[in-house]
N, C-alpha and C positions, 0 to 999 in steps of 0.2 A: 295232290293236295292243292290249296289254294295257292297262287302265284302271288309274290312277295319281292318287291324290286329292290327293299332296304327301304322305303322313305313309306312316311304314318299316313298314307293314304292307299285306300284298300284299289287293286288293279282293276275291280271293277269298276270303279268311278270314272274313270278317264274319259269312257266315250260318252260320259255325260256334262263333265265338267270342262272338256275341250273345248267343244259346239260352244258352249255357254260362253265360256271366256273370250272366244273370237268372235259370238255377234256382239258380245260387250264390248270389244276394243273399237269394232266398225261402229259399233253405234256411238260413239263417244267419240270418233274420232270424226264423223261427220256430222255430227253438232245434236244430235239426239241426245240432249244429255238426261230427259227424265226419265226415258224409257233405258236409256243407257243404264240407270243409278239402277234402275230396279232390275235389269238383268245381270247386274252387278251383284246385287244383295241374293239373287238367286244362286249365281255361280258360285257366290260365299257358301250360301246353305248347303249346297251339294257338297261344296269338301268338306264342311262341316261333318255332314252327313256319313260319307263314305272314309273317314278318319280311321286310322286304321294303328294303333298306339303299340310300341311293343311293351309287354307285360314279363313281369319275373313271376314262373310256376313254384308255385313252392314243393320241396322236397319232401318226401316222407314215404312208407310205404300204404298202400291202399287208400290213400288221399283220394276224394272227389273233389275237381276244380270245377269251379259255374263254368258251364258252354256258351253263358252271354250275360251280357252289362244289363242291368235295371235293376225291377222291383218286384223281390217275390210275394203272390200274390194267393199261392197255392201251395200247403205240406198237408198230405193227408194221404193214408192208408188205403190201393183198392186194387181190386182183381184186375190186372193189363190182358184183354183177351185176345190180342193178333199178335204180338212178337213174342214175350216172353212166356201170356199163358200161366200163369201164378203170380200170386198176393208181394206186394210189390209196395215202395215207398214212390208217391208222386211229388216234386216241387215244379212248380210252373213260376217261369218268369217272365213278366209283363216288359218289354220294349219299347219304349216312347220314340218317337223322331227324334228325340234330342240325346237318346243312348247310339254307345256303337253297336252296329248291327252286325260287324264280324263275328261267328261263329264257332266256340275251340271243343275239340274236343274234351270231354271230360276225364277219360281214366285213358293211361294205354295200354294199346293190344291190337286185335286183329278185329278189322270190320269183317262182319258175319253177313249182315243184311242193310242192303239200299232198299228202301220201296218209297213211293212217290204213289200219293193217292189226291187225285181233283177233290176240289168240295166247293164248299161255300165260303163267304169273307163275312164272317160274324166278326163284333169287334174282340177284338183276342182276348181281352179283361175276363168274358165271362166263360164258364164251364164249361156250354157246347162249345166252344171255340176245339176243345182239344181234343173232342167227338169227329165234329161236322165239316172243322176249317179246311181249304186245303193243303195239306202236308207233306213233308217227306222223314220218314224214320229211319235211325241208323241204331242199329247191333253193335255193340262193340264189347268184346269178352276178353278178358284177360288172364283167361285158364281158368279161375277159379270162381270169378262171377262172370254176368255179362249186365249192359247197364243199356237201357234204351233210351236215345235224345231224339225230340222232334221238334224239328223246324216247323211250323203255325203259321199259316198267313194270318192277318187282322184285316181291317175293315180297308183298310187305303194297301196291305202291304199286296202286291201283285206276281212277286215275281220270287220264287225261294233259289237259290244256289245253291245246289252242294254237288264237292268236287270228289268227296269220298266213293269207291266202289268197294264191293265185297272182295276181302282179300287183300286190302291197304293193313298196313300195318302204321298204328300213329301213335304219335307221343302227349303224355298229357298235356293240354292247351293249346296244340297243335292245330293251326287254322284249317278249317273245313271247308266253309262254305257264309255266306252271309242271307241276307233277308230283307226286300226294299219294301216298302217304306216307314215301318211301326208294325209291330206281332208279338209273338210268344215263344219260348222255347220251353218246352216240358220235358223232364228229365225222370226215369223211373230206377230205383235201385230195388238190393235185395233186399228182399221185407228187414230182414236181422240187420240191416245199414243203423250205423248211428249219423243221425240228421243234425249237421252244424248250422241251419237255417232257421228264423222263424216268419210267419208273412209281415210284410211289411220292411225287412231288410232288403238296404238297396245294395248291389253287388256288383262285383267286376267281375267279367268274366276271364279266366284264366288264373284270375290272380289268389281270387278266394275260394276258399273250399269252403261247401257244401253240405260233404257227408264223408262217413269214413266205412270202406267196405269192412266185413267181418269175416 
């Protein structure tokens, strides 16, 4: 699973926000001070960015927790034809740059399936996003359902991480994997799911629940 050192910044940020911080010291320290300020304000946005907050999962049984922070954008009803294969609940959640991008999982149990498919960087917002973009989808079944989350590239995000393989066993909230730089993460349950969302609710991920399996 994802690596976690204790402190609210996500371990992939480091080889982005070291670089940064040391040409910001050099520059400032040898009198660059405007180009300093502003690779200062960069270095800021990146830990901003790569924050990494711990969060309390709430208890209960058949709980679905959100697998990411923002603004859902999408609840609706349809047929999932490459993993699951049957009529299925979708919520899509839109990821600004200024949400965390750390990625948890949803319910626990056992990943079933990683697949990782190239696409295109439509901006995540709209519908083909969750067609065309490119993704990576994870399986995850808990005996008695199984629930599909995919990571979504958007229009600037370039780079998806996930640490999960088939055959992890994870805990709900459970960090996975994260998603540079603004995307989506779409989530399918069992059609019979009762849906604790509606669009336009903004969410935490891990902390709030979603849906509740049947």
């Amino acid at each position: 699973m994802m690596k976690n050192y204790g402190i609210p910044v996500a371990a992939e940020g480091w080889p982005f926000i070291v670089p940064l911080a040391v040409v910001t010291a050099l520059l400032l320290f040898f009198g660059w001070k405007n180009t300093g300020y502003a690779t200062l304000a960069l270095t800021l946005f990146v830990l901003f960015f790569f924050r990494d907050p711990e969060r309390t999962v709430p208890e209960g049984k058949s709980l679905v927790v959100s697998p990411a922070d923002g603004r859902v954008i999408v609840v609706k009803d349809i047929y999932e034809p490459d993993y699951l294969k049957q009529d299925v609940k979708q919520i899509s959640i839109f990821l600004s740059v200024f949400n965390v991008h750390v990625n948890r999982a949803p319910i626990g149990g056992t990943v079933e399936t990683v697949r990782y498919n190239p696409g295109k960087f439509h901006v995540a917002s709209v519908d083909k996003a969750s067609l065309d973009n490119e993704q990576t989808g994870m399986v995850i079944s808990d005996g008695a359902n199984k629930v599909l989350v995919k990571q979504i590239a958007g229009l600037i995000a370039r780079r998806i991480v996930c640490y999960a393989k088939p055959g992890d066993l994870v805990k709900p909230g459970e960090r996975y994997g994260l998603i540079r730089f603004g995307s989506r993460v779409d989530i399918f349950l069992p059609k019979n799911s009762e849906i604790m969302v509606k669009v336009g609710d903004r969410i935490k991920g891990s902390r709030d629940v979603i849906g509740v399996l049947k």
